[in-house]
N, C-alpha and C positions, 0 to 999 in steps of 0.2 A: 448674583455675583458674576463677576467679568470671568471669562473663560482665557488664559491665558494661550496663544495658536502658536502650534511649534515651529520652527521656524523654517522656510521651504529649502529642502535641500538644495545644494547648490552639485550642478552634475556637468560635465564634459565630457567629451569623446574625444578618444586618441586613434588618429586613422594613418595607419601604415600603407603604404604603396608601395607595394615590391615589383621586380618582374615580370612575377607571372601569378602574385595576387594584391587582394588587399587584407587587411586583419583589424577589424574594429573591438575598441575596449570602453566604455563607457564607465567613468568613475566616478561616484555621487559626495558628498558630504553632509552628512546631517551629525549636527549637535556636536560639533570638531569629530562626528566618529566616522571612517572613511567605509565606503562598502563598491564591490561591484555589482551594477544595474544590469548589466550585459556584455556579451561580448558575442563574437563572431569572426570567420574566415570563408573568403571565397577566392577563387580560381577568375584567373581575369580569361577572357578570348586573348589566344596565343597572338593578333595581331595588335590588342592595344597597349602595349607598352616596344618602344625602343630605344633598347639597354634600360637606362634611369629613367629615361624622359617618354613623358605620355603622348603617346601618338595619337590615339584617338579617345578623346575627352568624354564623348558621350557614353562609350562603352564601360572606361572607367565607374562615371558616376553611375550608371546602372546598374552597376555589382556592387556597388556600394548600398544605393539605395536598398536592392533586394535583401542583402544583410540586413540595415536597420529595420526592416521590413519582417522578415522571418523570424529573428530574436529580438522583437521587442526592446527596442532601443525609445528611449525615453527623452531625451536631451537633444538640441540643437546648437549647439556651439560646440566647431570640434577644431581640433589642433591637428596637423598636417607638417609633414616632415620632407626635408628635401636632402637626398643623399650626401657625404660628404662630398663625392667625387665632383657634385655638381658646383659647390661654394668653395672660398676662401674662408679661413679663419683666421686671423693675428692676432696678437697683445702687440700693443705701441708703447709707446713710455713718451709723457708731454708733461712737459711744467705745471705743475697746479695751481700759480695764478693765471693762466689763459681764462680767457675767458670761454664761452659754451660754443659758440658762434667761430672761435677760432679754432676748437679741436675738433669741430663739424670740417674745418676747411682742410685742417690736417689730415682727419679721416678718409676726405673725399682724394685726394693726392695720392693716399697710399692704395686705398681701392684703385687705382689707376694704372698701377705698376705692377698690379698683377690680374687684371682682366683684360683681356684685347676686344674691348669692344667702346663706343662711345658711353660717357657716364650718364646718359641718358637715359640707355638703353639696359643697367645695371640697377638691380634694387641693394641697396644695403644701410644696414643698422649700426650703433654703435653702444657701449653700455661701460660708465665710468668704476670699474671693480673695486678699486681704492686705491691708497697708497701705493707705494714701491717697496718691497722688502730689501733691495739693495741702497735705493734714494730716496731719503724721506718729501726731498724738495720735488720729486716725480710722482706721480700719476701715472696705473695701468689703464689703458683702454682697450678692451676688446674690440674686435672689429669683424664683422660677420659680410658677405656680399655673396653674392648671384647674377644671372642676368635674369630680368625682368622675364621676359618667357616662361623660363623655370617655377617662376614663383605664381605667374598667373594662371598657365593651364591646370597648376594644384588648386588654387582657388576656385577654379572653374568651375572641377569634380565634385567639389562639396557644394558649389551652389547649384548645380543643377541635381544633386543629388539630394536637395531642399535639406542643404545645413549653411549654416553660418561659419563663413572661414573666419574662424577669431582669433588663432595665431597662423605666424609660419615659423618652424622650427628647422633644425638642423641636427640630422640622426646624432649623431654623436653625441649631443646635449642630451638627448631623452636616454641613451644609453648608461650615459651617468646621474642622470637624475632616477632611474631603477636599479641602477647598480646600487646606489644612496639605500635604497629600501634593502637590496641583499647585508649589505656591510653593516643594518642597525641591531643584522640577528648575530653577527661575529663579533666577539669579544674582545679575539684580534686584530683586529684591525685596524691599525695606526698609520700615519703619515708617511709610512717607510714599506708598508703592506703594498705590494703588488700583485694585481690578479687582469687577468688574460680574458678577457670576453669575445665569446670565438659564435660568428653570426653564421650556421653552415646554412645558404639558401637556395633557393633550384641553377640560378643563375653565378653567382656570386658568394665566394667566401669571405667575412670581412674582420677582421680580429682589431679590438680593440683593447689599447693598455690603460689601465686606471694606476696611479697611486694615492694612496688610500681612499680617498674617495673623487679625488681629482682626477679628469680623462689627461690622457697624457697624448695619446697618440693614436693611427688608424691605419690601416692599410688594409687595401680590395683587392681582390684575386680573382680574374676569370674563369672561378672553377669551382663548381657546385655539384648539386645532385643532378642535374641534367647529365651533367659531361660523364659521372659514376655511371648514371642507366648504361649511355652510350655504350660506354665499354663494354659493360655489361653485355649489352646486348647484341655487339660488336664477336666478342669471343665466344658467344654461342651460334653465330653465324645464321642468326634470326632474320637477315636480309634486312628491309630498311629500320632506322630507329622509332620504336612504336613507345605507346605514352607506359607509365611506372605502373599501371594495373596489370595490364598485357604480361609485364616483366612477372611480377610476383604473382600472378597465376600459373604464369606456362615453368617457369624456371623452378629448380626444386631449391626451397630456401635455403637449404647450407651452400651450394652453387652458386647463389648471389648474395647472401648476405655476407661470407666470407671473406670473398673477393673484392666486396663495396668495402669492407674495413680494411685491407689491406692497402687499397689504393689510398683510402682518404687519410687515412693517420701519417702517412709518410707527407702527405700533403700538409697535415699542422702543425708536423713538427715542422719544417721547412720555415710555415710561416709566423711561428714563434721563434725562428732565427733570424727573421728579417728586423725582429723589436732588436736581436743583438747590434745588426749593423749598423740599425739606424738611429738608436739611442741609448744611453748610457746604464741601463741596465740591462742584465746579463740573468740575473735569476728570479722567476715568476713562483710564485709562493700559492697561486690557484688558479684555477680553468675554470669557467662558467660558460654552458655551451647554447645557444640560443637558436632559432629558425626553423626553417622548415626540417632538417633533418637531428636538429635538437634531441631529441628528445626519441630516437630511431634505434633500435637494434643494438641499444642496450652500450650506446657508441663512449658514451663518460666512464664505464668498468671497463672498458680495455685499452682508453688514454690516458687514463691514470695508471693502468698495471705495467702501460709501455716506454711511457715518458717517465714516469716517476714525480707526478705530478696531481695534487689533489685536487679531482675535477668533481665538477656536479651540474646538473642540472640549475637554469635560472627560474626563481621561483620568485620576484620581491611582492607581491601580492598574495603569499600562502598564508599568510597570518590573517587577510583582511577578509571582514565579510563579506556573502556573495546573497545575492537575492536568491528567495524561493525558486525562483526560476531555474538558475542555475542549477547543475550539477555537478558537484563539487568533485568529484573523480574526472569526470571530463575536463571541467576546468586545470588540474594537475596534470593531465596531459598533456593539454594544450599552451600552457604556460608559458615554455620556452620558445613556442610561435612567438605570440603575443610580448615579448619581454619591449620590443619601442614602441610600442602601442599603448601599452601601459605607460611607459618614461613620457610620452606625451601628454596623453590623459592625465598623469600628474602633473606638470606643469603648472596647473595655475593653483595647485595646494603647496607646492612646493618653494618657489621662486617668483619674484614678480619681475626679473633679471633676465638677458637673452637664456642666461642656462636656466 
């Protein structure tokens, strides 16, 4: 009798590049049932990254590599994310009898108007979302670009860190493609639901708005867990600024962790008032806190108790299975690292769309 063969999971990796790491997530599918195959974080050398953009390519890909290496990474095709601050993003509105050929040309006009560089020199996509909810006779188009540099030294990292760059994404899109997975365990959360996903990372704070399950908006803030050490290490008159071990060996923990909350909460609320200025609403109904200091000092009980604001931890992968491998307390930890790493990794189970 024929043996029916199951059928071979289908697996990708979501590879985040931050500042001062990288975070790989590895997301499998077998039989529609999703699981994690692996994951990982490493510490990139303080000289290869400057600001967004990677400086030095090969260092990159070597920390990378050593990741898939150490935790047993399974898959070769991975999706790669390039910051917002580095792209444009638009919706256009175009007739929808044009044809394909003319709203590539329209496309290419408006990427024009807002990148100063020749359109040669510029990579960008476009992707027909549908109709117009104000004009039935219109068409939205989304419009994504970069400059070519951007998109290739990301390319680079995974090829020579022997993977297949099989997308490029745009943080923001992975952000709400995992937000997708937090909102499918709330009951609440409708089209009018607003929540606040607040990225704290060594370099960079970046808060992002969703309503209901749509991103709405982003804004980055040169100000992270780096700049908290500093201080830190600053008012204890420790002399030069030394790396976060040093700190929480030599300092006695209520001395700095106190002090690290003090500064940084005055800092979210701030930029949870910059969503007031900049767009039309005014009251956020939740906080979900992601990144490097995510998940730190116990940070979501005392900006929810200050703000008046019900925060929590990003978890959208807590329900899904993890390989033997894994360990499933570690991975709870580490969660709100990994939250675009994840939004990437899903990607191609999610959307066949730029989002």
């Amino acid at each position: 009798m024929y043996k029916w063969k199951s059928p071979k999971p289908r697996c990708y990796i979501g590879v985040d590049i931050c500042s001062s790491s990288v975070k790989l997530v590895e997301v499998c599918v077998s039989n529609e049932q999703p699981y994690i195959q692996a994951y990982g974080v490493a510490s990139l050398p303080h000289d290869a990254m400057e600001g967004s953009s990677i400086k030095d390519i090969d260092a990159v890909a070597h920390t990378i590599r050593r990741v898939l290496t150490e935790c047993h990474f399974t898959a070769k095709k991975a999706t790669i994310a390039l910051p917002d601050s580095l792209t444009i993003s638009r919706t256009i509105h175009v007739h929808k009898t044009l044809r394909l050929e003319e709203i590539q040309l329209l496309v290419s006009i408006e990427v024009e108007k807002y990148i100063s560089a020749p359109i040669d020199d510029v990579y960008y996509d476009f992707d027909i979302i549908g109709g117009s909810i104000d004009n039935p006779d219109m068409l939205e188009v989304l419009i994504v670009a970069s400059r070519i540099d951007q998109v290739v030294t990301r390319e680079q990292a995974l090829i020579r860190a022997e993977l297949e760059a099989y997308a490029v994404d745009i943080n923001s899109f992975a952000v709400e493609r995992a937000a997708t997975c937090l909102k499918r365990k709330d009951a609440k959360v409708n089209n009018k639901y607003i929540t606040a996903i607040i990225n704290l990372g060594i370099e960079h704070t970046t808060y992002h708005l969703l309503l209901g399950t749509k991103h709405m908006f982003s804004h980055e803030v040169a100000f992270g867990g780096k700049h908290l050490m500093k201080s830190v290490w600053e008012k204890h008159k420790m002399g030069e600024v030394g790396d976060t071990h040093k700190i929480l060996t030599t300092i006695p923990p209520h001395d700095f962790i106190q002090p690290l909350k003090e500064m940084l909460i005055p800092h979210i609320q701030n930029g949870l008032q910059f969503f007031n200025l900049y767009t039309r609403y005014s009251h956020i109904n939740k906080i979900f806190l992601t990144g490097d200091l995510g998940s730190t000092f116990n940070l979501a009980k005392d900006i929810q108790e200050q703000l008046s604001i019900q925060t929590r931890l990003a978890s959208p992968l807590q329900q899904v299975e993890k390989s033997k491998r894994i360990c499933a307390k570690h991975f709870q930890f580490h969660e709100p690292l990994l939250f675009t790493a994840c939004g990437l990794a899903l990607k191609h189970f999610m959307s066949n769309s730029l989002r």
